[in-house]
Backbone bond lengths (Angstrom), bond angles and torsions (degrees), N, CA, C in turn:
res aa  C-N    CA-C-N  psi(-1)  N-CA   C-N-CA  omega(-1)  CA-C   N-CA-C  phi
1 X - - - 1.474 - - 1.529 109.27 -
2 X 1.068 114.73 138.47 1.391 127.21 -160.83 1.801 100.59 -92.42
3 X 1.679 108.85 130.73 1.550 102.60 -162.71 1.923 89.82 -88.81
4 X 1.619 111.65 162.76 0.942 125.61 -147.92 1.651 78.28 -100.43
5 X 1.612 112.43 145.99 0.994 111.70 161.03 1.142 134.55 -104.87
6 X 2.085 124.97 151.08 0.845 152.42 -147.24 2.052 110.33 -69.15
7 X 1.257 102.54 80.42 1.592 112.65 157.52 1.455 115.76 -19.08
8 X 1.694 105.58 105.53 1.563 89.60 -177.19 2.220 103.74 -86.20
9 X 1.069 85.74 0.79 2.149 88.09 166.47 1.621 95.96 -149.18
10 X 1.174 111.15 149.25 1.665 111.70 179.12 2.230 83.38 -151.45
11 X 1.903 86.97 116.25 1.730 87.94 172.85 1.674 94.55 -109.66
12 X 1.278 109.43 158.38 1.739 116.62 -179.85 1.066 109.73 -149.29
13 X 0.999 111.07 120.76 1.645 120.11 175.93 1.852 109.09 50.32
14 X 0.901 105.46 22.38 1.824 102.15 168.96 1.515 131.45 -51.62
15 X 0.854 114.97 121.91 1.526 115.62 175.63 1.520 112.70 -162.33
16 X 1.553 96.83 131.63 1.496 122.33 -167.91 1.432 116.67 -101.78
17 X 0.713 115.74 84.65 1.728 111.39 162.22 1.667 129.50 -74.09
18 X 1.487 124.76 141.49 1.592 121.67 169.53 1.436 98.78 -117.19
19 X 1.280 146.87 139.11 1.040 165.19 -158.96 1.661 106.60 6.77
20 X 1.325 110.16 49.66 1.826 116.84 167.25 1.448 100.48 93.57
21 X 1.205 133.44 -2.01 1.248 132.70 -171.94 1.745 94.89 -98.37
22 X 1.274 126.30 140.90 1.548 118.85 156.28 1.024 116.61 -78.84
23 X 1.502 108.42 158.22 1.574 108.95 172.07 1.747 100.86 -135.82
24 X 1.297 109.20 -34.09 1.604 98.55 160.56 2.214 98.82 -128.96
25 X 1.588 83.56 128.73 1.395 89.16 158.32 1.225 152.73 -105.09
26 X 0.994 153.69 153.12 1.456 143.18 -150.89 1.805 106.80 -27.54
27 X 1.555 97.75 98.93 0.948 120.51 -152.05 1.963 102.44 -114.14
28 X 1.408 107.11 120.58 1.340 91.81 -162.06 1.911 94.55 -136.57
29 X 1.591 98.64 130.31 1.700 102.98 -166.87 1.330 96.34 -157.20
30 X 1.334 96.80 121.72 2.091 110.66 148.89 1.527 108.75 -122.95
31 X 1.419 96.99 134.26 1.137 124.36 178.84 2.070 115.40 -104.39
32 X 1.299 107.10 111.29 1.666 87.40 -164.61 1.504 97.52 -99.25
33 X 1.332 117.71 149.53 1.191 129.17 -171.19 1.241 117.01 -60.22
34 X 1.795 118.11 145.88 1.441 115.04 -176.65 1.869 98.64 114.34
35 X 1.048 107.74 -43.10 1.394 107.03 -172.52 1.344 149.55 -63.22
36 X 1.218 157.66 160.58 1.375 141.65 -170.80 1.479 100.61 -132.09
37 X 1.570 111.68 95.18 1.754 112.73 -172.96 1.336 117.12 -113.65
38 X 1.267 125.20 118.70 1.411 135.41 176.62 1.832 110.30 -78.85
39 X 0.915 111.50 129.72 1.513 123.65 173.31 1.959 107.17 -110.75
40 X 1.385 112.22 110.27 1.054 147.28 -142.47 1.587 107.19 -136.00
41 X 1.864 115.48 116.58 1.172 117.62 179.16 1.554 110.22 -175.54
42 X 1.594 120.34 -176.72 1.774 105.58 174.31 1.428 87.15 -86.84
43 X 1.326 97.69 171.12 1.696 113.61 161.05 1.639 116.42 -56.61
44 X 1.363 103.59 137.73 1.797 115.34 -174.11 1.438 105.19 108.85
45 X 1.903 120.20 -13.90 1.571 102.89 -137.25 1.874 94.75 -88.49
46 X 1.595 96.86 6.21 1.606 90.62 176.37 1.830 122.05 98.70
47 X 1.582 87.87 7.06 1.564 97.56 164.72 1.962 123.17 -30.20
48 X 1.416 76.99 -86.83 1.520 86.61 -173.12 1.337 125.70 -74.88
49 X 1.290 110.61 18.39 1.639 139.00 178.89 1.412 96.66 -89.59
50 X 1.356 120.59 -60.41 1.477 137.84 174.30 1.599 97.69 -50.64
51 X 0.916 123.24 -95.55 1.495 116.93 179.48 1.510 132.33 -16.22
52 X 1.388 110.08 -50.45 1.454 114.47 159.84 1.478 124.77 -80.62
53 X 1.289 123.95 -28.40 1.552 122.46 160.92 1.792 92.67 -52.35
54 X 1.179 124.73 -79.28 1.696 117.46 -179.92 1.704 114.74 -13.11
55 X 1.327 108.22 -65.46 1.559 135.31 178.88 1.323 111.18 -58.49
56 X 1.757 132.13 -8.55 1.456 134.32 -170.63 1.332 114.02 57.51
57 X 1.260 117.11 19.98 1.544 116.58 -178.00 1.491 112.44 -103.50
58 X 1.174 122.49 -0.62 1.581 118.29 153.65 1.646 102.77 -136.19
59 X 1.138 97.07 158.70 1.729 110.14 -147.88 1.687 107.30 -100.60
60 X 0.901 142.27 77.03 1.381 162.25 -132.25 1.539 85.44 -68.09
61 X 1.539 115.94 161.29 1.071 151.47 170.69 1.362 114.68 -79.77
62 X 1.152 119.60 -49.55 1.638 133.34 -169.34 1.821 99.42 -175.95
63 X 1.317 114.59 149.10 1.138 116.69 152.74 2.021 98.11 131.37
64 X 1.312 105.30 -177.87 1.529 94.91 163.68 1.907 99.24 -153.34
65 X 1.511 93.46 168.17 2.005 102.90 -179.78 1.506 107.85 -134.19
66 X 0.602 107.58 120.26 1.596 119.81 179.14 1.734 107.03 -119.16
67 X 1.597 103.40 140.85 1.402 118.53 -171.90 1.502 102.84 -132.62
68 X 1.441 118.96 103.89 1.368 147.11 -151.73 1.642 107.15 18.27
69 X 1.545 111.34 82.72 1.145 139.48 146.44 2.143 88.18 101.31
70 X 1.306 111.65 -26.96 1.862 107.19 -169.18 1.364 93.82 -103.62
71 X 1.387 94.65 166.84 1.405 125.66 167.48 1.815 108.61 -61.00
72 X 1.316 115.95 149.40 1.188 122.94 -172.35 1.759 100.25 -60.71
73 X 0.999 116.70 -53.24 1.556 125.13 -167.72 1.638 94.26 -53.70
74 X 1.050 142.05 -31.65 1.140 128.37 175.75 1.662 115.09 -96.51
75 X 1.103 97.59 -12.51 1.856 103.64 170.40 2.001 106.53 -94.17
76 X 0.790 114.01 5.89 1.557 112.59 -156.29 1.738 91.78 -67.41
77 X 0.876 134.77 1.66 1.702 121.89 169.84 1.358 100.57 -103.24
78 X 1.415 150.36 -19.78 1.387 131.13 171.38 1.695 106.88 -89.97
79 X 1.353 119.30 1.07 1.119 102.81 -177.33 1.567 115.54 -114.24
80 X 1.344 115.82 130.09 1.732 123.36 174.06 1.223 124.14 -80.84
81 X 1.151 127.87 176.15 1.887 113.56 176.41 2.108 85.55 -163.49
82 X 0.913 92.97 125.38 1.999 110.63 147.36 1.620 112.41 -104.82
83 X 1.147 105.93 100.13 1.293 120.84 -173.23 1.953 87.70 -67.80
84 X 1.416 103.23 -179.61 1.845 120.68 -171.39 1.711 92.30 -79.02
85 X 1.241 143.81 138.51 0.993 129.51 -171.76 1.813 122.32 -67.60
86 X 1.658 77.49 -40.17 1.759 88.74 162.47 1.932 134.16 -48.03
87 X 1.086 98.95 -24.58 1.671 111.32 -176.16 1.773 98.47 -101.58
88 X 1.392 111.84 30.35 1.632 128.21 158.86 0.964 116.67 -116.75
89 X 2.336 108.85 137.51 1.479 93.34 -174.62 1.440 90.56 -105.29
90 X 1.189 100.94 124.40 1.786 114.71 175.01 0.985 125.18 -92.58
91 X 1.414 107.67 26.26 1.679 113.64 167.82 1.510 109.48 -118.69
92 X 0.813 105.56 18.05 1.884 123.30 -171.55 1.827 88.63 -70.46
93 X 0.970 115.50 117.30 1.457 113.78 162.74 1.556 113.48 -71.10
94 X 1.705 104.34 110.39 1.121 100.41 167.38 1.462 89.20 -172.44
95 X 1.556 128.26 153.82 1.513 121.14 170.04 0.927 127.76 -81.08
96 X 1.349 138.82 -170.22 1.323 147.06 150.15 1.647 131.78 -16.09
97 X 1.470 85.58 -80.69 1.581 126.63 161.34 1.653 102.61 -5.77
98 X 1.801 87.79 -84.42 1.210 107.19 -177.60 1.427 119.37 -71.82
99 X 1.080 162.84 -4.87 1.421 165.73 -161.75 1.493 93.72 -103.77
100 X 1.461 121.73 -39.54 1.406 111.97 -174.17 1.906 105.38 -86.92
101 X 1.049 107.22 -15.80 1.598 110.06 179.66 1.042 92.03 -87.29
102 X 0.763 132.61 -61.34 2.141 112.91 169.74 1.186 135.39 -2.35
103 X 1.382 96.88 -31.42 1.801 124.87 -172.65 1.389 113.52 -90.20
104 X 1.698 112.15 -4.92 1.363 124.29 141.01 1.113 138.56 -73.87
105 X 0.940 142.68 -36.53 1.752 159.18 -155.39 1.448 98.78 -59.43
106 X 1.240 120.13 -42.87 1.699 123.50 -174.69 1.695 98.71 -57.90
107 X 1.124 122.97 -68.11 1.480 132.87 172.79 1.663 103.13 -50.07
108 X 1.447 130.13 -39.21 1.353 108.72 -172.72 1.693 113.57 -93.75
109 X 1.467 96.98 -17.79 1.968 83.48 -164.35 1.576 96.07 98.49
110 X 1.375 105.87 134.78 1.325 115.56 165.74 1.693 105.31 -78.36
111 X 1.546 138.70 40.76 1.213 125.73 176.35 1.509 82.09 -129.73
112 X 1.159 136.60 -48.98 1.759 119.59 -170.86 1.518 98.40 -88.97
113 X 1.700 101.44 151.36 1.285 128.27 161.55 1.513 111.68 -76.75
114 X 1.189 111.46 147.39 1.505 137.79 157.64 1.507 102.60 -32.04
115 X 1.076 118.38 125.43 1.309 116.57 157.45 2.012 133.03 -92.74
116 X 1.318 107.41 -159.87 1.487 106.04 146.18 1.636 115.66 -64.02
117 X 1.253 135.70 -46.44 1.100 108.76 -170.80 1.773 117.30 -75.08
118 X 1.201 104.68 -43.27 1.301 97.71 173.41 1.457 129.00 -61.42
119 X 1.291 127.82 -14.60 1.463 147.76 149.90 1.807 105.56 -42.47
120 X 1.165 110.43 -58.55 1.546 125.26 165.61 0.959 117.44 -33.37
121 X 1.246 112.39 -90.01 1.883 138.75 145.27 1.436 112.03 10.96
122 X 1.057 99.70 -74.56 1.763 122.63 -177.72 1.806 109.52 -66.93
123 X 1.486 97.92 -38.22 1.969 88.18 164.89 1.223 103.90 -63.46
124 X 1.425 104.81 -71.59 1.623 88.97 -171.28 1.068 130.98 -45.44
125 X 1.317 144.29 -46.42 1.331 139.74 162.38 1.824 118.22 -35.03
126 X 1.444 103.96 -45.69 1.768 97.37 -168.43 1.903 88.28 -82.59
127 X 1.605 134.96 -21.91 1.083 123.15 166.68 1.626 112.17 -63.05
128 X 1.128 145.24 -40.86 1.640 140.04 150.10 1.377 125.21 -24.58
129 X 1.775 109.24 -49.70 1.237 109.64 177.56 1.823 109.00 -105.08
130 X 0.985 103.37 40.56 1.772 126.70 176.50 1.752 91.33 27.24
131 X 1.230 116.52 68.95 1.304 146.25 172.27 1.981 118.07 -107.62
132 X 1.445 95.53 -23.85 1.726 82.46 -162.47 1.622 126.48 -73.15
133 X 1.145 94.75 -4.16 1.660 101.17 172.81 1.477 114.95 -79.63
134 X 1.412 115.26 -4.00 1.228 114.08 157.52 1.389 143.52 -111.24
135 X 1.462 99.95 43.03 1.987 99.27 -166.20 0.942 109.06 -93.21
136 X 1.156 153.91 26.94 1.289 153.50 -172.09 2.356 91.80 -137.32
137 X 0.735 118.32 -19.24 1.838 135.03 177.79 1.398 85.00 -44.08
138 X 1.380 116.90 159.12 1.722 121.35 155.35 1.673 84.76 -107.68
139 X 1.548 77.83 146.75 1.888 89.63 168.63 1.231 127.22 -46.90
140 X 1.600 119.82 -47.18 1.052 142.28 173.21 1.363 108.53 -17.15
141 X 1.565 110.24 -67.84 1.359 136.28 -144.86 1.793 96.11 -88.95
142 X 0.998 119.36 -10.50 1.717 127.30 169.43 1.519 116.32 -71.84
143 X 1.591 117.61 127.24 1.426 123.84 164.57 1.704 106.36 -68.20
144 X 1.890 85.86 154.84 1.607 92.83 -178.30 1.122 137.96 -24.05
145 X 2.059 97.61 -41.61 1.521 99.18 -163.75 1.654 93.64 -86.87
146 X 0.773 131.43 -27.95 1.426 135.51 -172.46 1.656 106.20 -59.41
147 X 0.893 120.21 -63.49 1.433 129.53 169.97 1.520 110.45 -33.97
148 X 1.128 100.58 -54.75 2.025 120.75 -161.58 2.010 76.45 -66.39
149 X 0.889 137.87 -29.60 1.549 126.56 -146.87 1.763 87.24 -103.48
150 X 1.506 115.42 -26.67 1.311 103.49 -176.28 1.256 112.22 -58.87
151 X 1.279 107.25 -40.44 1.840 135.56 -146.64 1.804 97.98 -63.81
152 X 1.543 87.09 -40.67 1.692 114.86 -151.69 2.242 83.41 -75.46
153 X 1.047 111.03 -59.15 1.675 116.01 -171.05 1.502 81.62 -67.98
154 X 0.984 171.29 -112.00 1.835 162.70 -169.57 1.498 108.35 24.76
155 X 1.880 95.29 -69.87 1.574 108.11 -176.89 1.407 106.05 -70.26
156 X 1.537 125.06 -8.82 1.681 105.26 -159.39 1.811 84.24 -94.26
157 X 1.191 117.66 -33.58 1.652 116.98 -152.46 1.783 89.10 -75.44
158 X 1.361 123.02 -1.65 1.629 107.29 179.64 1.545 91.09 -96.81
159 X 1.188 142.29 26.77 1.411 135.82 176.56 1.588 106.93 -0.07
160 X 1.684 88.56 80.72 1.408 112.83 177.02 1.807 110.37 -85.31
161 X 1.054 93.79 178.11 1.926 98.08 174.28 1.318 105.07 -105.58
162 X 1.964 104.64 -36.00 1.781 76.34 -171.45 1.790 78.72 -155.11
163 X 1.042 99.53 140.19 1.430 139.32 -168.03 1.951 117.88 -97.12
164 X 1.380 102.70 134.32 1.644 100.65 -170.98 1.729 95.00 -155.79
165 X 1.534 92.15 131.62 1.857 99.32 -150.96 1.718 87.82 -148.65
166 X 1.156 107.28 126.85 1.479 139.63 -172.58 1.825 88.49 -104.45
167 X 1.358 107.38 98.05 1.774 111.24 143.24 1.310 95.38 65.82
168 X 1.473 130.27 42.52 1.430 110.97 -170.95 2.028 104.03 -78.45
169 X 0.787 101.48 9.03 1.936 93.77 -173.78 1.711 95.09 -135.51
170 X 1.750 122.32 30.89 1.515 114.03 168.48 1.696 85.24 -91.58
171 X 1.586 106.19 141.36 1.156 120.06 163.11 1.798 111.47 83.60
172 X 0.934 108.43 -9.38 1.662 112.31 176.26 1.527 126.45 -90.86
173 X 1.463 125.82 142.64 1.164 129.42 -155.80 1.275 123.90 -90.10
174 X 1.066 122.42 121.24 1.920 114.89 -164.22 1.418 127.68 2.81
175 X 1.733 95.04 -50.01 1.670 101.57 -169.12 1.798 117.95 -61.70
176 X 1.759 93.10 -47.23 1.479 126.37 177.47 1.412 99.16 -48.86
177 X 1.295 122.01 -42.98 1.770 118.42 174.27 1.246 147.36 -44.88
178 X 1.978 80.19 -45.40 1.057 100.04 178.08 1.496 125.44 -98.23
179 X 1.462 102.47 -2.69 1.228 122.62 151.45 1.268 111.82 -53.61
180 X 1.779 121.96 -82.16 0.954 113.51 171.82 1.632 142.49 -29.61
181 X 1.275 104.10 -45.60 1.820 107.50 171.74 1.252 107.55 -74.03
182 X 0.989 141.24 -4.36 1.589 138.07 172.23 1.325 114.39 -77.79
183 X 1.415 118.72 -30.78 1.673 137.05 -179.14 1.171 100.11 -84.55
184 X 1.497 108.03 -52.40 1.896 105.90 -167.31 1.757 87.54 -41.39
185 X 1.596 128.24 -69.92 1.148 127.47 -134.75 1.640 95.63 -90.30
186 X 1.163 108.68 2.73 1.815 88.31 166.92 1.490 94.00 -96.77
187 X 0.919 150.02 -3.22 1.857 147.05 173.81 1.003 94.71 -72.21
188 X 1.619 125.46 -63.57 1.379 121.47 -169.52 1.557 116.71 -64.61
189 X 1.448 112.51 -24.71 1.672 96.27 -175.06 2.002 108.47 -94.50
190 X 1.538 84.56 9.13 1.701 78.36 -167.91 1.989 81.23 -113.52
191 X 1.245 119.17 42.25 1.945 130.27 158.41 1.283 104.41 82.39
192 X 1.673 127.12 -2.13 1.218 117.11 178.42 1.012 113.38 -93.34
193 X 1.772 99.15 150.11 1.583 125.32 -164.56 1.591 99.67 -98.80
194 X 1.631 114.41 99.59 1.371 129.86 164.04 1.757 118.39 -80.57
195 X 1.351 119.59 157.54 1.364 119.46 -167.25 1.635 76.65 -170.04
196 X 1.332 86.74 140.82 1.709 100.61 -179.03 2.102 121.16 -177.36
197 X 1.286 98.90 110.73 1.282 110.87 -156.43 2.041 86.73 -79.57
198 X 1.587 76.03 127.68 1.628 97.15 -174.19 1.605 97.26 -126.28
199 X 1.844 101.79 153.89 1.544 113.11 -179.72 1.603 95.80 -93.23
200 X 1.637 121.91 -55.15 0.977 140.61 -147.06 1.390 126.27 -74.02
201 X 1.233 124.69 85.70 1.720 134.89 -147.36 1.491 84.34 -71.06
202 X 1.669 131.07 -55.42 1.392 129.14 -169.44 1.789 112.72 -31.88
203 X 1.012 87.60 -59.30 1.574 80.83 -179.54 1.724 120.35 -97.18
204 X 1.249 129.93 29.83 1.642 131.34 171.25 1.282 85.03 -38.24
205 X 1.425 100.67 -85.66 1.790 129.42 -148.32 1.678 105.30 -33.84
206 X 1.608 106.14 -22.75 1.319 99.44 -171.89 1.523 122.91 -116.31
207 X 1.421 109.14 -21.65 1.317 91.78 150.54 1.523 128.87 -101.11
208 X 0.752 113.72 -7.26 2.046 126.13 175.81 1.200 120.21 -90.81
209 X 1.555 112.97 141.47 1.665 102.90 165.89 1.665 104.20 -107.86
210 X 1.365 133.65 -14.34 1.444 131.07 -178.19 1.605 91.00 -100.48
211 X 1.395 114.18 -168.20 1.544 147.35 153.93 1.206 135.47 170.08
212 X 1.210 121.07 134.50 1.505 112.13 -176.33 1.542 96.52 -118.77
213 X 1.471 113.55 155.82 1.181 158.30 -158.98 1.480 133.20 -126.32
214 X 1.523 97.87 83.58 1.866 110.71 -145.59 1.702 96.42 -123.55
215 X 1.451 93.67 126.45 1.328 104.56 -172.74 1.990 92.24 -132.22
216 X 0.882 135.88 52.83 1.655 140.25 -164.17 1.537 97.64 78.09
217 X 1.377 112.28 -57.91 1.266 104.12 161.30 1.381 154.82 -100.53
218 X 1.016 149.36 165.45 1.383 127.46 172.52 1.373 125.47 -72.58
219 X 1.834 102.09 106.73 1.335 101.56 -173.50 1.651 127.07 -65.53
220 X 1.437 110.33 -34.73 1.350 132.93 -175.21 1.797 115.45 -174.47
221 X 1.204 126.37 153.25 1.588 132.41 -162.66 1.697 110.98 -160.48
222 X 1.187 110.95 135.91 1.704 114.89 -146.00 1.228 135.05 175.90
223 X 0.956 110.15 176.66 1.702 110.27 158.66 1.301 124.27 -88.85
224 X 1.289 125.90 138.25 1.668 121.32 -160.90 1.754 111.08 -56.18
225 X 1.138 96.96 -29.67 1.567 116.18 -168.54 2.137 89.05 -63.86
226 X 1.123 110.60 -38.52 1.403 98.66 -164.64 1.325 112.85 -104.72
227 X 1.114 101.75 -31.68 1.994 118.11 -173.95 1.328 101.53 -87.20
228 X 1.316 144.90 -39.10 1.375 119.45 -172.53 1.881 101.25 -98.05
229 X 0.964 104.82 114.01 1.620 131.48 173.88 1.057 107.00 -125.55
230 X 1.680 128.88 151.73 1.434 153.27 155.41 2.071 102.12 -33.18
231 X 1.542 109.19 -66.54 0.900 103.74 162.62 1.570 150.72 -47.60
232 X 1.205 112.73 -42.72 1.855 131.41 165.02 1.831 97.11 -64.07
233 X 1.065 107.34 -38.82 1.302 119.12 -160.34 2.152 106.25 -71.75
234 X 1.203 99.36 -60.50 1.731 116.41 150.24 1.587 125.54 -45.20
235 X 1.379 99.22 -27.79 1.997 94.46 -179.32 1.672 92.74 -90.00
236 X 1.872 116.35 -42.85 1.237 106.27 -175.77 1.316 142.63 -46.48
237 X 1.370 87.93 -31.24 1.909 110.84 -167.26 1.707 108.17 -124.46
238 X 1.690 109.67 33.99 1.323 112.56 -174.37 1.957 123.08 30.23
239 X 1.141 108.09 17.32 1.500 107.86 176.47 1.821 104.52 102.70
240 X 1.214 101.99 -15.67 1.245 94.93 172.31 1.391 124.09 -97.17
241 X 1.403 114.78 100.69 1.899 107.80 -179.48 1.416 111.20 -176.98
242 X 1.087 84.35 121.88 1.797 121.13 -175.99 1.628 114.99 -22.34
243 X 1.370 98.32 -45.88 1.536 103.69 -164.07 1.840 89.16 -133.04
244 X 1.193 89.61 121.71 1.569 107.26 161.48 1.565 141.09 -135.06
245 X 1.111 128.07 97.72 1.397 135.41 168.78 1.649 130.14 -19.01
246 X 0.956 89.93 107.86 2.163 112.46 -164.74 1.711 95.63 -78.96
């Protein structure tokens, strides 16, 4: 008998409430490792609710999340996060440099400093997201997309396993995009498990191979090839939505 393989996210019965109201309901998702999954819905449907229930940062109602078979708190070094760029204070004095060495501290302990290697680390990473001519920049002084690319070399220098990214391409400029989808898919072909809450239905099909389909609840979860239909697509967005698949 063939052993079942190891869920790099497993959600069960989740459901989020803010003052008695839900915002995700019994909410049920495995994600198997290797994959590149877009989470897809209108606004309200509880995206980035999902993401931080994952992250233990909002305190669930009922349900449980597990990140390859444990609780996040005990996985918290394989896992990355690109927070929404907006819920950053980018006036925080601090540079480049350092914002992406940050993305060490999980691996070091808040008692050791950064060294030479992690100095390294951190070039290479802002050299990936064609960032390194700016490490010495204050954040501040960085455009949207520039910022979104810092965030993005942050999560790469924690050489995480599996990755969870709030809106990483709202507000970013063609090039920056395509920056970005070039990384998503070298994570995924180098075994990492990406998840990434996207607005933009036009392009699922093309940068993703999973998606799920969250309207409070989970409408459907998959492979793009099977889950995004006219139909899944109509229950998600109650009939209302811009772009629809013929």
């Amino acid at each position: 008998m063939q052993a079942l393989e190891t869920k790099a996210i497993e959600v069960t019965d989740l459901t989020v409430a803010y003052q008695d109201k839900p915002v995700l309901w019994d909410i049920d998702l495995d994600v198997p490792p290797g994959v590149l999954l877009s989470i897809v819905g209108p606004n309200g449907a509880g995206k980035t609710t999902l993401i931080k229930a994952i992250l233990g940062l909002v305190r669930p109602a009922a349900g449980n999340v597990l990140i390859y078979d444990k609780p996040y708190e005990m996985q918290r070094r394989i896992v990355g996060y690109v927070p929404q760029r907006g819920t950053v204070d980018w006036d925080f004095p601090t540079n480049v440099l350092d914002v992406v060495m940050m993305g060490r501290y999980g691996a070091l302990g808040w008692i050791r400093r950064p060294g030479r290697q992690e100095r390294e680390q951190a070039l290479y990473a802002l050299e990936k997201v064609g960032m390194e001519a700016y490490t010495t920049r204050q954040i501040s002084q960085l455009s949207g997309g520039q910022q979104q690319r810092v965030f993005l070399a942050r999560a790469l220098v924690q050489d995480a396993t599996v990755y969870l990214m709030d809106e990483p391409f709202q507000g970013v400029d063609a090039t920056t995009e395509r920056a970005i989808v070039t990384l998503l898919q070298e994570l995924r072909a180098n075994g990492k498990t990406v998840v990434v809450v996207h607005h933009d239905l036009q392009t699922v099909e093309d940068y993703f191979d999973w998606v799920m389909l969250l309207n409070i609840r989970r409408i459907a979860s998959g492979p793009v090839t099977e889950i995004f239909t006219p139909e899944n697509l109509r229950e998600t967005y109650g009939g209302r939505v811009a772009f629809m698949k013929e």
